[in-house]
N, C-alpha and C positions, 0 to 999 in steps of 0.2 A: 413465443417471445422469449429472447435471453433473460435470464435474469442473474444478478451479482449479488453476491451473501459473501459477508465479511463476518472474523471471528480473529480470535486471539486478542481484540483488546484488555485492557483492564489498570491495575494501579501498581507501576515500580518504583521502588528507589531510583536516583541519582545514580549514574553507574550501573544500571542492572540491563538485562535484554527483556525483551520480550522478540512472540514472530506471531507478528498478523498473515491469515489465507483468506483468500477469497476464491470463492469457487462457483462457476458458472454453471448455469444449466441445464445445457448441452454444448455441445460442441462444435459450436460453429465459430469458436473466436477461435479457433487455434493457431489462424495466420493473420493473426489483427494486433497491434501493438496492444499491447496495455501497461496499466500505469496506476500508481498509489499517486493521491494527492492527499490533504490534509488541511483543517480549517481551525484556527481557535478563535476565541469571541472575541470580535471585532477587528479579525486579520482577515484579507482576501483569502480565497484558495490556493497553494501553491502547490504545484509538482513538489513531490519527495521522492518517486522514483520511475523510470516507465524502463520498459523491455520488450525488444522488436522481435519480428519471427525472423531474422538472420544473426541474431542473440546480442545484440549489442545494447549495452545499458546505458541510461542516462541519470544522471543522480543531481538533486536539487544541491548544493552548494554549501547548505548547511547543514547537511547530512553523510557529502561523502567523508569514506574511509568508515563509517561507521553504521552504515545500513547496505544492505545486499538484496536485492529482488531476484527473484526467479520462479519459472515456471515447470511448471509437470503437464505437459499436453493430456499426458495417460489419465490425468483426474481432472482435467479442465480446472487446472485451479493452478493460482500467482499468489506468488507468496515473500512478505518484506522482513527480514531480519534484521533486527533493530538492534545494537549494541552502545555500549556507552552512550547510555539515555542522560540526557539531560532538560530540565527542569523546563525549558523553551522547548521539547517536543508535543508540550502537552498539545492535542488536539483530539480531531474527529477526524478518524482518517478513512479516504474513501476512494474503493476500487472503480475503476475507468475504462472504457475502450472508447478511444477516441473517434476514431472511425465513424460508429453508429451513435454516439451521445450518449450511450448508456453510464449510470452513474450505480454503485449499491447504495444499502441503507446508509453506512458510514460503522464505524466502533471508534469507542473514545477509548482514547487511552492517554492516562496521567502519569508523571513522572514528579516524585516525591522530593525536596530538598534536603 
């Protein structure tokens, strides 16, 4: 069974990056779209970013120009870079392949005012 393990969250300034990975595994998603979603308390889930196996990205709204997804098939792992963070990204942000339903555990990350 896949499984999704997320890492790189934690606590930044205003203004600061961080870059979440998630890594599967094995390697059976490598022609499966995936995608960072993201949940804070008492918001729905929303897409923040997904990315298809013909490489084309799709970016939540209030996120583009300022977070970047991509993939390394070679380590089975999708990975979100996150730039000019602000204070509304805080969540729990969670790796996805929509395809099969699989979800990971999630990693919080807060952004500091």
């Amino acid at each position: 069974q896949v499984q999704l393990v997320e890492s790189g969250g934690g606590l930044v300034q205003a203004g600061g990056s961080l870059r979440l990975s998630c890594t599967a595994s094995r390697s059976a998603w490598v022609n499966d779209a995936m995608a960072w979603y993201r949940q804070a308390p008492g918001n729905q889930r929303e897409l923040v970013a997904a990315i298809y196996p013909n490489g084309r990205r799709e970016y939540g709204d209030s996120v583009k120009g300022r977070f970047t997804i991509s993939r390394d098939n070679r380590k089975n792992e999708v990975n979100l870079q996150m730039s000019g963070m602000k204070p509304e990204d805080t969540a729990a942000y969670y790796c996805h392949i929509p395809r099969i339903g699989l979800w990971g555990q999630g990693t919080q990350v807060t952004v500091s005012s």
